[in-house]
C-alpha positions as CSV (number, residue, x, y, z in Angstrom):
1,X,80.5,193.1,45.9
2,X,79.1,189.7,47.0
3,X,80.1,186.3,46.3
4,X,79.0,185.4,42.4
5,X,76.6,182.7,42.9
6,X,78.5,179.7,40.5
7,X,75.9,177.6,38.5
8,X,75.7,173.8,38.7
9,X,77.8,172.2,36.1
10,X,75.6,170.4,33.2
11,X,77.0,167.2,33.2
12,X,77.1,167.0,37.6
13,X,73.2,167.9,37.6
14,X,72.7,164.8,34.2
15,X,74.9,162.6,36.5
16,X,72.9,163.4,39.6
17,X,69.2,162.6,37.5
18,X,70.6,159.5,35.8
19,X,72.1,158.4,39.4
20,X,68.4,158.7,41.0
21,X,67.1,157.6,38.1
22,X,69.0,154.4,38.8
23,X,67.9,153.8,42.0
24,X,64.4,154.0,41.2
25,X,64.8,151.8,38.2
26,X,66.0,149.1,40.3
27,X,63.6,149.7,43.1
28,X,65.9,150.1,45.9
29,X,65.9,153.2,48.6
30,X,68.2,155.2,49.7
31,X,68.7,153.0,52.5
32,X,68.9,150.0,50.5
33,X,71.6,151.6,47.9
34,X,73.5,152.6,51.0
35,X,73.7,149.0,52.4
36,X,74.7,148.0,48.9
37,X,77.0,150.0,48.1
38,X,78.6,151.4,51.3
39,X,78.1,155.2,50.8
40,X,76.5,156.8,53.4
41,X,72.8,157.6,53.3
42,X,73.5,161.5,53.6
43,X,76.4,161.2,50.6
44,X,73.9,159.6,48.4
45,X,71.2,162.0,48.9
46,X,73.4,164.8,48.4
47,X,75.0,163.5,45.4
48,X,71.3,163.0,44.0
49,X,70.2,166.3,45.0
50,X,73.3,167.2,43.2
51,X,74.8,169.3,46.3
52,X,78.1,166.9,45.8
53,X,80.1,166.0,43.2
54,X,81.3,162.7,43.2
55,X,84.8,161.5,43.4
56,X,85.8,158.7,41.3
57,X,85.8,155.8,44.2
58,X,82.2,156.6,44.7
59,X,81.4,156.3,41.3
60,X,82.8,152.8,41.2
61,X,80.9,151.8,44.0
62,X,78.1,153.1,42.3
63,X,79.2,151.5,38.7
64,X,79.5,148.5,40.3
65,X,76.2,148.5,42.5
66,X,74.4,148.9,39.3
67,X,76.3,146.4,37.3
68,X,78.0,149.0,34.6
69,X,81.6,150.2,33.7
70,X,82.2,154.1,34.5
71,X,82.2,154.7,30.6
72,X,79.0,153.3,30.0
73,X,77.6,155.3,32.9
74,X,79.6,158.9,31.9
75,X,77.9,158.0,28.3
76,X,74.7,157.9,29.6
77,X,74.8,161.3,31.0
78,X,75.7,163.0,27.6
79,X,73.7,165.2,25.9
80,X,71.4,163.9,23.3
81,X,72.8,161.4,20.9
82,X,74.1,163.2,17.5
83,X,71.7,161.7,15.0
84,X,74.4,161.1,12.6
85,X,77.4,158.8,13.0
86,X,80.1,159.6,9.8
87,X,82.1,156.8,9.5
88,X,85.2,158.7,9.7
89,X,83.8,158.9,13.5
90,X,82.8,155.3,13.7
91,X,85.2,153.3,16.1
92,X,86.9,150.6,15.0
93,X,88.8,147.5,17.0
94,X,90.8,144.9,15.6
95,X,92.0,141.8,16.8
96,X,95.0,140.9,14.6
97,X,96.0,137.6,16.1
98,X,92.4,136.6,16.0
99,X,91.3,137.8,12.7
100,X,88.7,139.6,14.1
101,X,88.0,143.2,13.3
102,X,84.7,144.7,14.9
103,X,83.3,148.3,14.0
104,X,81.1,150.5,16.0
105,X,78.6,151.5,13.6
106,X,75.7,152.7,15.5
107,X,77.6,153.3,19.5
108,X,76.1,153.0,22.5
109,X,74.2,156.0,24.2
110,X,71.8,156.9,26.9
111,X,67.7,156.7,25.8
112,X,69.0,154.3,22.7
113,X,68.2,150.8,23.8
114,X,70.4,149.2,20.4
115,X,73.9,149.8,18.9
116,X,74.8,148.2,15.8
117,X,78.3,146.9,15.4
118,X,79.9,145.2,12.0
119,X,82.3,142.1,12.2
120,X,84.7,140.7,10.4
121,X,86.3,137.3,10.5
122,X,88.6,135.7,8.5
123,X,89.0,132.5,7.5
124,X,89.4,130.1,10.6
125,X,89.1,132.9,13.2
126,X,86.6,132.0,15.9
127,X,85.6,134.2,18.8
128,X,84.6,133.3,21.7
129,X,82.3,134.9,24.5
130,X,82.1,133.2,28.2
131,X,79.1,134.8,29.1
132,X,76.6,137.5,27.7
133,X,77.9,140.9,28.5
134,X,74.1,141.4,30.2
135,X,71.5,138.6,30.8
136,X,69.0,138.5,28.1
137,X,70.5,140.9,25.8
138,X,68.9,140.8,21.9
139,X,70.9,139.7,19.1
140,X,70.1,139.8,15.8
141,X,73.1,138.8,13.4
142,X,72.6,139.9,9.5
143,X,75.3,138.4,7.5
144,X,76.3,140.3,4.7
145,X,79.1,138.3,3.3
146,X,81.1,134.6,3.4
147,X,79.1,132.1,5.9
148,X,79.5,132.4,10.2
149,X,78.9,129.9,12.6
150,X,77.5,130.9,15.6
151,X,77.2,129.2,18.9
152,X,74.6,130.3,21.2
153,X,72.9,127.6,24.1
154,X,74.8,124.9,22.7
155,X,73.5,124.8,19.5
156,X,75.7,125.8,16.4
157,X,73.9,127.9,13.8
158,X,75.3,128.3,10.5
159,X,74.3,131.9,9.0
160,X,75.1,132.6,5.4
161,X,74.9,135.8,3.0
162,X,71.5,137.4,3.6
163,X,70.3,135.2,6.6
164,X,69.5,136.7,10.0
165,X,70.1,135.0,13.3
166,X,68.0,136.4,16.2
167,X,67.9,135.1,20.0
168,X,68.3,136.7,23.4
169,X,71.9,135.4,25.1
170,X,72.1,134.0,28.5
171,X,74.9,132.5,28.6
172,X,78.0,131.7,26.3
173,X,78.6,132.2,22.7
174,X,81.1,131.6,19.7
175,X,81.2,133.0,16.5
176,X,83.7,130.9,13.5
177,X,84.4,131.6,10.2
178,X,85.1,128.7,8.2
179,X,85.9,129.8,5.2
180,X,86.9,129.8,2.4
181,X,86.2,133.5,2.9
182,X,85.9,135.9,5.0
183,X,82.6,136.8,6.7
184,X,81.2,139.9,7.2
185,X,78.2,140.5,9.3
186,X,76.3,143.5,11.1
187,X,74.9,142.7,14.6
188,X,72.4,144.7,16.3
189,X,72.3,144.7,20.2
190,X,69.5,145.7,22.1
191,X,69.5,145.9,25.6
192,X,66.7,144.0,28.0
């Protein structure tokens, strides 16, 4: 009997499309992605051509190359997104010392552009962001509850129950609840 011919794992050949796909998004060769990031001409076009898999270092080259965390890339290689998010599933973050309590409604995925997250702030909490996560991302802030302040280009905008606050951020922000209560809001992200 001969050697069983092993099939190329699922996830190695969506990493090696979304890793080429990459490159071509940003316009670069292989050349240019090798000066950038270190790896070897060869090593890249393998991994692309997904005849390697790669180890974790390269990866953060690679992360880092393209201005991502190695989550947000491994995300972007899963299968299609489940269109249903229970909110038993739904992660949720809190920030006891802050007041702050932010919930991942709608997470991020590959193909979806947007997530929606909810916030809560409590009285007096402020948060504070020193730059936007990625250059000219969308925000649209719908409060549902109590009155936030939000901070965006030097300008302080207060948003109460019902309003919407929509800009793309550049640079930093704040968000501060003044009270007396708390505020609630849902904020969609979309990504440039």
């Amino acid at each position: 009997m001969g050697d069983a011919i092993e099939e190329p794992d699922p996830m190695g050949v969506r990493l090696a499309v979304r890793l080429a796909d990459l490159r071509t998004e940003h316009g670069w060769s292989l050349d240019e992605l090798a000066r950038r990031s270190g790896v070897s001409r060869s090593t890249l076009s393998r991994l692309e051509r997904c005849e390697v898999s790669p180890t974790a270092t390269l990866l953060g080259r690679l992360c880092t190359v393209y201005g991502r965390t190695m989550s947000r890339l491994l995300m972007e290689v899963e299968a299609e997104p489940p269109p249903l998010v229970p909110a038993a599933r739904q992660t949720v973050w809190r920030d006891e010392a802050a007041g702050f309590v932010r919930r991942s409604v709608s997470p991020p995925h590959p193909g979806l552009r947007a997530e929606v997250v909810e916030s809560v702030l409590e009285p007096g909490a402020s948060i504070a962001y020193e730059n936007a996560p990625v250059p000219g991302v969308e925000q649209h802030i719908w409060v549902r509850e109590g009155t936030v302040e939000v901070t965006v280009a030097e300008v302080t905008h207060t948003v109460r129950t019902g309003d919407c606050l929509r800009f793309r951020l550049h640079g930093p922000s704040r968000f501060h609840c003044a009270g007396p209560g708390r505020a609630r809001y849902a904020l969609l992200i979309v990504l440039p």
